[in-house]
C-alpha positions as CSV (number, residue, x, y, z in Angstrom):
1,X,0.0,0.0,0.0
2,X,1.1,3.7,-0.9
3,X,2.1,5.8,2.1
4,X,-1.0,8.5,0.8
5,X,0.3,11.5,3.2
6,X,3.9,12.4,2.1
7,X,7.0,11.2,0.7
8,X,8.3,11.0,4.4
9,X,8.1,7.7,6.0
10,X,5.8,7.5,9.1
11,X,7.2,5.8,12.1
12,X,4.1,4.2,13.6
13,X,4.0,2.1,17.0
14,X,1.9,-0.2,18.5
15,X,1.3,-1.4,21.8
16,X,1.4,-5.1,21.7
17,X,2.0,-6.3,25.0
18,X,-1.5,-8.5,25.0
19,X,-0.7,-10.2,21.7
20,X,-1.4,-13.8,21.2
21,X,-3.6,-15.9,22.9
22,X,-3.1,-15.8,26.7
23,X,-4.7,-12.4,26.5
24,X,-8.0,-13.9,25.6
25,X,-10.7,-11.6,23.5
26,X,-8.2,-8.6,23.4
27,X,-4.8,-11.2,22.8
28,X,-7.1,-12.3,19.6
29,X,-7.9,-8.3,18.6
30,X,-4.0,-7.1,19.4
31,X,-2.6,-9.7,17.5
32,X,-5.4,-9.8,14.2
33,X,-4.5,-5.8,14.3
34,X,-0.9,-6.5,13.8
35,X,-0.8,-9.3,11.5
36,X,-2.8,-7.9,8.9
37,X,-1.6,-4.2,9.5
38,X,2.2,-5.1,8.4
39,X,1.2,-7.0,5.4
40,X,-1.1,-4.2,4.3
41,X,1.3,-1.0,4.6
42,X,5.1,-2.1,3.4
43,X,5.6,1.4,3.4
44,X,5.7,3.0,6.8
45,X,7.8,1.8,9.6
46,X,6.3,0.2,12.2
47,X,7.5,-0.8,15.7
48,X,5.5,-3.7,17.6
49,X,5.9,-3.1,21.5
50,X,5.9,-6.8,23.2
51,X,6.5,-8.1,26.8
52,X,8.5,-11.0,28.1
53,X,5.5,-13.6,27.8
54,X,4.4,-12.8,23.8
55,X,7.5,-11.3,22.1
56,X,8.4,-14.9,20.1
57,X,4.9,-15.3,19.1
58,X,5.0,-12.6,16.7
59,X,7.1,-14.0,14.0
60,X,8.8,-11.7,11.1
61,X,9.4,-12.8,7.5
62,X,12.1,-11.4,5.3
63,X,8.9,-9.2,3.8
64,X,8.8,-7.7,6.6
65,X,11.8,-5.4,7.1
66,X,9.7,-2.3,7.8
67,X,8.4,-4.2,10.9
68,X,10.9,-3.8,14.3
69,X,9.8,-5.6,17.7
70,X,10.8,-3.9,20.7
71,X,10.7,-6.0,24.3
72,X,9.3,-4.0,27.1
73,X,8.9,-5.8,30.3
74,X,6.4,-3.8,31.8
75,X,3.0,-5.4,33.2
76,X,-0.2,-3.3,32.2
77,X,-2.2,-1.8,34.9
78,X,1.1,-0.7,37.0
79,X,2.5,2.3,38.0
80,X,5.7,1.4,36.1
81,X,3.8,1.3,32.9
82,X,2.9,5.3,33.5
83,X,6.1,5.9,34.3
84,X,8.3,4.2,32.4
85,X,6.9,3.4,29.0
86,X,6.7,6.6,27.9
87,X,10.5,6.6,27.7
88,X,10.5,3.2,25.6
89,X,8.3,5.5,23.2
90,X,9.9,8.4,23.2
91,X,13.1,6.7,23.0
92,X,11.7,5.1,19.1
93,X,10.8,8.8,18.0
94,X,7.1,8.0,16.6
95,X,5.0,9.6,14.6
96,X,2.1,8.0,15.9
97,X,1.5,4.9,18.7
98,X,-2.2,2.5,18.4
99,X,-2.7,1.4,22.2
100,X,-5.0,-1.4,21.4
101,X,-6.8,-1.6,24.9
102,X,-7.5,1.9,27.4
103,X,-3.9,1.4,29.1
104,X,-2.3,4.6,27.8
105,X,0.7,6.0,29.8
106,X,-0.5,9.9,30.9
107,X,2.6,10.9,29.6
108,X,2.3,9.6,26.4
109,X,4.5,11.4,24.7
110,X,3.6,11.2,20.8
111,X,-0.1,11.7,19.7
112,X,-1.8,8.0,20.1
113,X,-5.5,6.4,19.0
114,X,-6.6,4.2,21.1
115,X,-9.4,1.3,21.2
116,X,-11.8,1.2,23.6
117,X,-13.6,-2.2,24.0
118,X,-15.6,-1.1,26.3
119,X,-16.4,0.6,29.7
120,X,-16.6,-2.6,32.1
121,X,-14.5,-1.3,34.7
122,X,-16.3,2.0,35.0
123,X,-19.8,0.4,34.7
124,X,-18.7,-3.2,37.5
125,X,-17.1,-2.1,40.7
126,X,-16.3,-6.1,41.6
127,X,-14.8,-5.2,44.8
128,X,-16.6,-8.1,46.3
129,X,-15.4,-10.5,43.9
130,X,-11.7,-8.7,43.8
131,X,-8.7,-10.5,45.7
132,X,-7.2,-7.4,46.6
133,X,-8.5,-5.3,49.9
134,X,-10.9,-3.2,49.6
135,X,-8.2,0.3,50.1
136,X,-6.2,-1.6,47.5
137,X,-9.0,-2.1,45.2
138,X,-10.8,1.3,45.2
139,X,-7.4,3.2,45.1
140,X,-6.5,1.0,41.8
141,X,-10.4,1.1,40.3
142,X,-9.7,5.3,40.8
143,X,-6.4,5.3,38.6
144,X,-8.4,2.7,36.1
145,X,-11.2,5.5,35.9
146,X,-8.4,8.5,35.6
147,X,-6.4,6.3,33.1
148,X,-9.8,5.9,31.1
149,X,-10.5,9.5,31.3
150,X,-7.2,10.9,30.7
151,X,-6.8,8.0,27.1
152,X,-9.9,9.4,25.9
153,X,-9.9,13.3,26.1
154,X,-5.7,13.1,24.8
155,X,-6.3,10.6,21.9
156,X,-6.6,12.0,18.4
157,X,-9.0,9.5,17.7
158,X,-11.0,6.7,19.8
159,X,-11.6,3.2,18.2
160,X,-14.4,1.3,19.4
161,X,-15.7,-2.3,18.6
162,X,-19.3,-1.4,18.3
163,X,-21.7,1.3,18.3
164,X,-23.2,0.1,21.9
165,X,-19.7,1.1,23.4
166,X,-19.3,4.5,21.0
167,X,-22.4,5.6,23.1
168,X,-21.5,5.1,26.4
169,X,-18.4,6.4,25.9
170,X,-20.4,9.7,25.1
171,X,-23.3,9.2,27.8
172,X,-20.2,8.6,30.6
173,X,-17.5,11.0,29.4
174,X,-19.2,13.4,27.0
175,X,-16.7,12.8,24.0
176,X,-17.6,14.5,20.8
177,X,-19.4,11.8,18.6
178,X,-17.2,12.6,15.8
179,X,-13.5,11.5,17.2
180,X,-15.0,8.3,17.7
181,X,-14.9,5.7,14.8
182,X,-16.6,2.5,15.2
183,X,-14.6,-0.4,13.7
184,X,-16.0,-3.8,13.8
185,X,-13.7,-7.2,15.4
186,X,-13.5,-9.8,12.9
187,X,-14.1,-13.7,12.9
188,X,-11.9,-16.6,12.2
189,X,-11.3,-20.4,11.7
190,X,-10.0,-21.2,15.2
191,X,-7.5,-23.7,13.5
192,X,-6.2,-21.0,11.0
193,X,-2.5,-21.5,11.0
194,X,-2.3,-24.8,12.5
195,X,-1.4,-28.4,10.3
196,X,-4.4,-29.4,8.3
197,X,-3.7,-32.8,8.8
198,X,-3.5,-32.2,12.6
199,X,-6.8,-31.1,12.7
200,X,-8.8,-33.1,10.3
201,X,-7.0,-36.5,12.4
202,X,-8.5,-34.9,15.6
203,X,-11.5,-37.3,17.1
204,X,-14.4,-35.6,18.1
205,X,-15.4,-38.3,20.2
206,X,-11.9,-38.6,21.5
207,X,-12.0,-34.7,22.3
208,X,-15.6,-34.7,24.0
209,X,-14.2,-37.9,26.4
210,X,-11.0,-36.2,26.8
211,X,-13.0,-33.8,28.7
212,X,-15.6,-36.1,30.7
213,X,-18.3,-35.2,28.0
214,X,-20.7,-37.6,27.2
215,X,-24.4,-36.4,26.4
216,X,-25.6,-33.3,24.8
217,X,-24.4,-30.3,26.2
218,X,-24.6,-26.3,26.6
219,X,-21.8,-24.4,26.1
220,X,-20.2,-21.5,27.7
221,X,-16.7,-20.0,26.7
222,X,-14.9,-17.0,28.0
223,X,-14.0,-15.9,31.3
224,X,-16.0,-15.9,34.8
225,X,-16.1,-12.5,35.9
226,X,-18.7,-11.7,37.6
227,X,-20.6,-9.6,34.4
228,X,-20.6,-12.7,32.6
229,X,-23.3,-13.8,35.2
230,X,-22.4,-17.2,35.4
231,X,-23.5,-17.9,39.0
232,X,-27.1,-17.1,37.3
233,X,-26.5,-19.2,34.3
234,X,-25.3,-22.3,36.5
235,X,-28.7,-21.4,38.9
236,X,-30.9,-21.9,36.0
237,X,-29.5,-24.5,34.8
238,X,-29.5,-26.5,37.4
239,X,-33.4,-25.9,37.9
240,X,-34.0,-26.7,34.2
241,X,-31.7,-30.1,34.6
242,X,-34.3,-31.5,37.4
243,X,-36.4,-32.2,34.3
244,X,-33.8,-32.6,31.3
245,X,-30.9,-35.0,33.5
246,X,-29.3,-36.3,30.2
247,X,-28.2,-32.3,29.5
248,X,-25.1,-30.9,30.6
249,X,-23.6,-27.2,30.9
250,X,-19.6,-27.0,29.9
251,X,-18.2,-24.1,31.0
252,X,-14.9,-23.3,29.3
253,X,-12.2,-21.2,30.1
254,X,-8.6,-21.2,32.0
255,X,-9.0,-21.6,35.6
256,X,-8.2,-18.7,37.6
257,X,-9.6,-16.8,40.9
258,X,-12.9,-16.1,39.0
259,X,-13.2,-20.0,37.9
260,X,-12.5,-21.0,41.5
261,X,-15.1,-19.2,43.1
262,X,-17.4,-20.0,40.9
263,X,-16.8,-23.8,41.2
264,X,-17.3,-23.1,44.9
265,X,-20.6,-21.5,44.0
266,X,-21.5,-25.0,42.4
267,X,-20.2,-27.2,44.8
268,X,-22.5,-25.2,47.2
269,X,-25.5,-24.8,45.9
270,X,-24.9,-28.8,44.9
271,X,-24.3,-29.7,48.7
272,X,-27.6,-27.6,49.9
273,X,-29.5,-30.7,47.5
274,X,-28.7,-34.1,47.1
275,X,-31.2,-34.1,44.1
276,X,-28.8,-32.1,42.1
277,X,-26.3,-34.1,39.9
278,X,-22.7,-32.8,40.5
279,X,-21.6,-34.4,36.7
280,X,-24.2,-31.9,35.5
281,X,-21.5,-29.6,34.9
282,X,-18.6,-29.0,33.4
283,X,-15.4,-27.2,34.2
284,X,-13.0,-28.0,31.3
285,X,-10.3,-25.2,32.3
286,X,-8.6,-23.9,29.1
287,X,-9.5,-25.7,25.7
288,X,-6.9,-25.3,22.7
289,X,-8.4,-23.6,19.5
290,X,-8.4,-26.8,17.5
291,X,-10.1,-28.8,20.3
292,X,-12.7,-25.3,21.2
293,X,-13.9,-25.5,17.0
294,X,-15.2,-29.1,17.8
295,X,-16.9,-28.1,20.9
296,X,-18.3,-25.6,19.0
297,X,-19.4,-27.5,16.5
298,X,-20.4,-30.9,18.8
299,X,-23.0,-28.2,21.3
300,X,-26.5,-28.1,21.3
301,X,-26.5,-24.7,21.9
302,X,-24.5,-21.8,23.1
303,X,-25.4,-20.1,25.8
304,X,-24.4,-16.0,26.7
305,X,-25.8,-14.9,29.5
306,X,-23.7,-11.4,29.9
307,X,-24.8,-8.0,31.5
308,X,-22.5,-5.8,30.0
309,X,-20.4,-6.7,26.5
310,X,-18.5,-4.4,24.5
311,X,-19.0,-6.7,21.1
312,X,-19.0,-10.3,22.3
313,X,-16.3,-12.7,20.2
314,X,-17.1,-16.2,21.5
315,X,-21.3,-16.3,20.8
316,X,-19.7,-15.0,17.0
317,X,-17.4,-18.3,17.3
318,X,-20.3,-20.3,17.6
319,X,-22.1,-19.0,14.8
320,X,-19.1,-19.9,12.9
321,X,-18.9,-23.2,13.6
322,X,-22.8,-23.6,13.1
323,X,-23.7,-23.8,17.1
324,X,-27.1,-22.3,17.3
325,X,-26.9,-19.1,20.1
326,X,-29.1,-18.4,23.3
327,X,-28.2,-14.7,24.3
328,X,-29.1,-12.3,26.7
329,X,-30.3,-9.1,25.0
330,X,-28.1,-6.8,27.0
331,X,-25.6,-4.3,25.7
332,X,-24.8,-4.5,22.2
333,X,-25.5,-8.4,21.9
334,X,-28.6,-7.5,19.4
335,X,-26.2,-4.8,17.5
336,X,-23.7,-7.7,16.8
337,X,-25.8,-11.0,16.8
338,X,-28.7,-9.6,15.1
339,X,-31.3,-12.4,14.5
340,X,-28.4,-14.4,14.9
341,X,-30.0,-15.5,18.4
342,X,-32.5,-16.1,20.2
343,X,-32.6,-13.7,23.0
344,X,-33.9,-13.9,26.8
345,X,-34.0,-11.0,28.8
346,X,-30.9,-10.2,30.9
347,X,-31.4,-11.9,34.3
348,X,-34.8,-12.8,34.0
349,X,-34.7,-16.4,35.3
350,X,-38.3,-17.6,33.7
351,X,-37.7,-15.9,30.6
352,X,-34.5,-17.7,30.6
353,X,-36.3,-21.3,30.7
354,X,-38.9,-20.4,28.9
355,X,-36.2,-19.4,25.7
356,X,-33.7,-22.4,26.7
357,X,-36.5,-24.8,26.5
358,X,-37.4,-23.6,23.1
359,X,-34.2,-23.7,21.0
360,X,-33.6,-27.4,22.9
361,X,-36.9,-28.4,22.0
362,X,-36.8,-26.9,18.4
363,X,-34.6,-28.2,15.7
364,X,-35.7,-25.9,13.3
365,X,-35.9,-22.5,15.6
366,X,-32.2,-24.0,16.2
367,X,-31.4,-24.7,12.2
368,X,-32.9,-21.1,11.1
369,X,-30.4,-19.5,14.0
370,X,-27.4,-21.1,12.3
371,X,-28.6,-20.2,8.4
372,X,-29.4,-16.5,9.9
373,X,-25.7,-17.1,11.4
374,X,-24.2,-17.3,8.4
375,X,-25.3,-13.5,7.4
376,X,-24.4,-12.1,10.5
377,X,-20.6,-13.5,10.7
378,X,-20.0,-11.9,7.0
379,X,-20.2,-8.5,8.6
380,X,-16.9,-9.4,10.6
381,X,-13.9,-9.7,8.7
382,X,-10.4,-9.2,10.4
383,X,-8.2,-7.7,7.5
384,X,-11.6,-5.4,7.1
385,X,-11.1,-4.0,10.7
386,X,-7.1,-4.2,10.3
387,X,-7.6,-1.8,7.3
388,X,-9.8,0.6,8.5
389,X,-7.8,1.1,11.8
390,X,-5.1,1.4,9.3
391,X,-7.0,4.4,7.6
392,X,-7.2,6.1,11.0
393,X,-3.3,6.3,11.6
394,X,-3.0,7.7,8.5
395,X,-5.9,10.4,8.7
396,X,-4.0,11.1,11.8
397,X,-0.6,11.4,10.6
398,X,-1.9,13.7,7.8
């Protein structure tokens, strides 16, 4: 692609330090943004910012000699980070720097864009669920806030995943609607990049039983924080399994704090009745991409119960693979699923098993899901959102 501003090259950073995987959602974002973004502009310089943990998994070709990565072992969220990184930029002398989540040094010292996924932290005080104390906490969820505030009103432009999150954004800090462009994730093949031959020899059977599944199953994947609602999710299950016991609910994602508590939330509610079945659900910790795409695909139905999403990857992920989609309809869940899913209202426990009951009991309110699926998931196209956040560096660089 032509450099459209000038003759002079543009030296363009980007903060990296949550690419690749063990970032989750944002990891996947970070690193789709950087991929495609150095294959697309072969003219500008660009220089990748990576930690400790992530800076092999970006891997350059001999294509890419306008692409430099620069370690910086500095954790997000920590007063180092303010203080320090802005050397590590200034130090590169850029033209321009993409922060690719709200973490942006105060003393930033080049002009910056920055994405916003969405406005969790401001919207969820969790202190209950935190592990720090409650001083610790609200002192930290204060600098969040000021961080937040201070990324937005500095930024030459704001990137935001959907138009839900463009509006609070404006509600909450009364940004101008026009330094806010609304750029779209994308969705993939979960396998993209690994063997074929690897996958295709992978056993569905083999992968279910690797995991203690062995009837038809709900599926959850993503984290456990407590806006995910998944103490309400496993509640209403569990009343809905007195009548359906060959159903299960498979809760995926890497075990941490959040996972813990909320397998003690299970384990309680299953000791307060010895009517409830304690194989009824499923903790499978973290799955692999190749093994996730035939969960996907294997489910009876995926099941979202979030308060509060800024877009929403996984319930997309489903669609993908053909896994029919039981959302709540908060946030922007209808702006990006569309009639994509069938939707409940946000913690309404009889509307709930009133809708789950449907989609189980309906193959063809589960087969029209998946074809209107297939429409939604062309809107989201990650060399699309690559290129169009590409477009805002260079409107600001002009």
């Amino acid at each position: 692609m032509k450099n459209i501003n000038s003759n002079k090259i543009k030296r363009i950073g980007i903060d990296a330090r949550f690419y690749g995987p063990f970032a989750k959602g944002l990891g996947r974002y970070t690193q789709e943004i950087v991929d495609n973004i150095i294959k697309i502009d072969k003219d500008n310089k660009y220089i990748v910012f990576l930690g400790k943990n992530n800076f092999d998994e970006l891997v350059l070709g001999d294509e890419d000699d306008n692409v430099s990565k620069v370690l910086v072992d500095i954790k997000w969220y920590t007063l180092k980070e303010q203080l320090l990184f802005p050397f590590y930029i200034w130090r590169e002398n850029l033209d321009l720097i993409h922060f690719t989540h709200f973490n942006v040094p105060i003393l930033c010292p080049v002009k910056f864009v920055v994405t916003v996924h969405d406005l969790i932290l401001t919207k969820f005080k969790t202190v209950k669920a935190s592990t720090r104390h409650p001083v610790v906490y609200n002192l930290k969820d204060f600098f969040y806030r000021l961080v937040i505030k201070m990324a937005l009103k500095r930024s030459r432009k704001i990137i935001t995943v959907s138009n839900f999150t463009k509006n609070d954004i404006i509600e909450q800090f009364k940004v101008r609607a026009e330094k806010i462009e609304v750029i779209y994730e994308g969705i993939s093949n979960l396998s993209k990049g690994r063997d074929s031959l690897f996958v295709a020899k992978l056993n569905n059977d083999e992968v279910l039983s690797d995991y203690q599944i062995y009837s038809p199953f709900l599926l959850y994947v993503g984290n456990a924080y407590p806006h995910k609602n998944l103490e309400f999710l496993i509640k209403s299950f569990l009343i809905f399994n007195e009548n359906n016991k060959n159903l299960k609910l498979v809760l995926v994602g890497k075990e941490d704090y959040f996972y813990k508590k909320l397998k003690d939330y299970f384990n309680l509610l299953i000791s307060k009745n010895s009517q409830l079945d304690v194989d009824s659900v499923v903790f499978t910790g973290y799955v692999p991409d190749d093994k996730l795409e035939i969960l996907y695909k294997k489910a009876l139905v995926y099941v979202f119960p979030s308060l509060y999403e800024g877009f929403g990857l996984p319930p997309l992920e489903a669609l993908f693979n053909f896994c029919p989609v039981l959302s709540s309809n908060a946030a922007s869940m209808p702006e990006i699923l569309e009639d994509g899913a069938l939707y409940f209202k946000s913690g309404d426990e009889k509307d709930f098993l009133g809708k789950l009951k449907n989609i189980i009991s309906d193959e063809g309110l589960r087969k029209k899901i998946v074809e209107n699926g297939k429409e939604v998931i062309k809107k989201y196209n990650w060399w699309e959102c690559a290129f169009k956040t590409w477009q805002v560096f260079l409107d600001q660089l002009k």
